[in-house]
Structures are given as C-alpha cells and as structure tokens.
N, C-alpha and C positions, 0 to 999 in steps of 0.2 A: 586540460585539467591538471591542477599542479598537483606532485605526488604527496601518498599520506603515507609517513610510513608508521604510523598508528594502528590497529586494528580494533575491528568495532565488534562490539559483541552486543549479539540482537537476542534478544529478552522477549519470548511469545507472551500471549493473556493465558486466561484460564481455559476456555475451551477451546485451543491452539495449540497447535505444534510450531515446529521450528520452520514447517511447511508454509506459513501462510506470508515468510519475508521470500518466498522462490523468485518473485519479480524483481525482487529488492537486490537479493543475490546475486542475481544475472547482470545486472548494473553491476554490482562491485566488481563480479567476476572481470566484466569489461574494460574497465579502469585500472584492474590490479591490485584490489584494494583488499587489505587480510581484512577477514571477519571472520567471527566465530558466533554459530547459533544451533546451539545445544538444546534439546528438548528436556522440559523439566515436566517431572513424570510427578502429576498434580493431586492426578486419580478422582478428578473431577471434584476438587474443592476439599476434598479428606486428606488434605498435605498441608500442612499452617507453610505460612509466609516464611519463618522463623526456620525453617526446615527444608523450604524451596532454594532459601539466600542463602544458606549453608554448604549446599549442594554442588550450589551455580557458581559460590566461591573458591571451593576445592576444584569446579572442573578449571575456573578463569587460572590458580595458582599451578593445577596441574599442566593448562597449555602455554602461559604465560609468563611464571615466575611469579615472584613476588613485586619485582621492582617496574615492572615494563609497563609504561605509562598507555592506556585505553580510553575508546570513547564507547560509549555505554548507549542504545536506543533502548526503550524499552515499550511494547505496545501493550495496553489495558493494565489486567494484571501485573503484564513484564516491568510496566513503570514504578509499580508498587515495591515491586522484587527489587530492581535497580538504587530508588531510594533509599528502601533500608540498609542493601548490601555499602551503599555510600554513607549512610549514619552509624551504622554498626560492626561493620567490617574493615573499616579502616582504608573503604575504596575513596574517600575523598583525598587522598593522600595519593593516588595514581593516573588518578580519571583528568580526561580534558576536558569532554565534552558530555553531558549528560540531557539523553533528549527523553522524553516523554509522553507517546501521545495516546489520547483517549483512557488517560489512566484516573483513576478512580479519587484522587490524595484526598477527598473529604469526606469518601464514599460512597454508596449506590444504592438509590430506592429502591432499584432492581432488587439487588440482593439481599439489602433489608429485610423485604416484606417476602422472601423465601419461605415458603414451606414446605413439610415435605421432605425438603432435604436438609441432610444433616451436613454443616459445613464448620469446617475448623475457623473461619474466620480469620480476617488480618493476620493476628498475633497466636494465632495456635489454640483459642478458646471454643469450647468445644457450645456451639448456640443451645440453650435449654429449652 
C-alpha cells in the first residue's frame, strides 16, 4: 500500500465515542498511517453542532497546525460535524479527502419525531 503522509481524522456520531473506529484504527495502526480521533463530548444531543465543530477545530489546529493538509471521515453525526467544519471553518481550504458515511445531510425521522428529549438540534436551536 503506498504511503499517506496525510493524517485522517475520524469524526464519531452522536451516541459514539472515538471507540467505535477501534477496527478501523488497528488497520491504520498497520499501515502506519497518522489518524486522529478525538472524542467530542456531545452529552447526548445537549451540544449544538456549532459548538461540537468548534471544539473539533481547536483540537485539529492544536494537533495539526493551521496549514497541514488532512483527510476527514466522518460517521453519522461525525459527517454532519465534518461538513460544517469544511463550510465554516475554513477546512475546505486544507482537506483532501472528505468521506461521509451514514450521515444525516437532509436529516432524520428518527430524530425528528423525538420526544421526550430535549435536543439542541443541527445548529444549536433549542426544539420547543
């Protein structure tokens, strides 16, 4: 496999830690491959998106710099995070690669039809 010297930074969903890429990890680990996958502390839906990708920004600039070009996975949720952090943070301007799976981008009847719980929603609005 030819080398990466890019490092991927893996984006968990909402009810997920950074724990659920451990397979995924172990592949890198084999190959040599930098990743970085940080757990974004969500608190079970009480963390707007706006607030997640802020977060996940300061830790990419704290381990990466500003300038060091990355490729970005992101699962469920993480997809969601990923994109915005690429619309509004200026990561399209870094990123190679941007994958996405099982992510939400037009949203979820699941969590739609929520009740019950009280969730900040996409963009930080608080559901009435």
């Amino acid at each position: 496999m030819e080398s990466n010297n890019r490092p991927i930074v893996l984006i968990h969903g909402l009810w997920n830690t950074s724990d659920i890429f451990k397979s995924l990890t172990k592949k890198l680990d084999q190959y040599s491959i930098d990743y970085f996958a940080p757990t974004l502390q969500h608190d079970f839906g009480k963390v707007s998106i706006i607030d997640l990708t802020k977060f996940l920004n300061q830790l990419i600039i704290n381990k990466y710099g500003l300038d060091k070009e990355i490729d970005l996975l992101g699962f469920s949720m993480g997809g969601i995070i990923g994109s915005y952090w690429l619309k509004y943070f200026e990561g399209n301007k870094r990123i190679n690669k941007f994958i996405s799976v099982g992510s939400p981008h037009i949203g979820d009847i699941d969590c739609s039809n929520s009740t019950k719980i009280s969730f900040k929603g996409n963009l930080g609005n608080e559901n009435k």
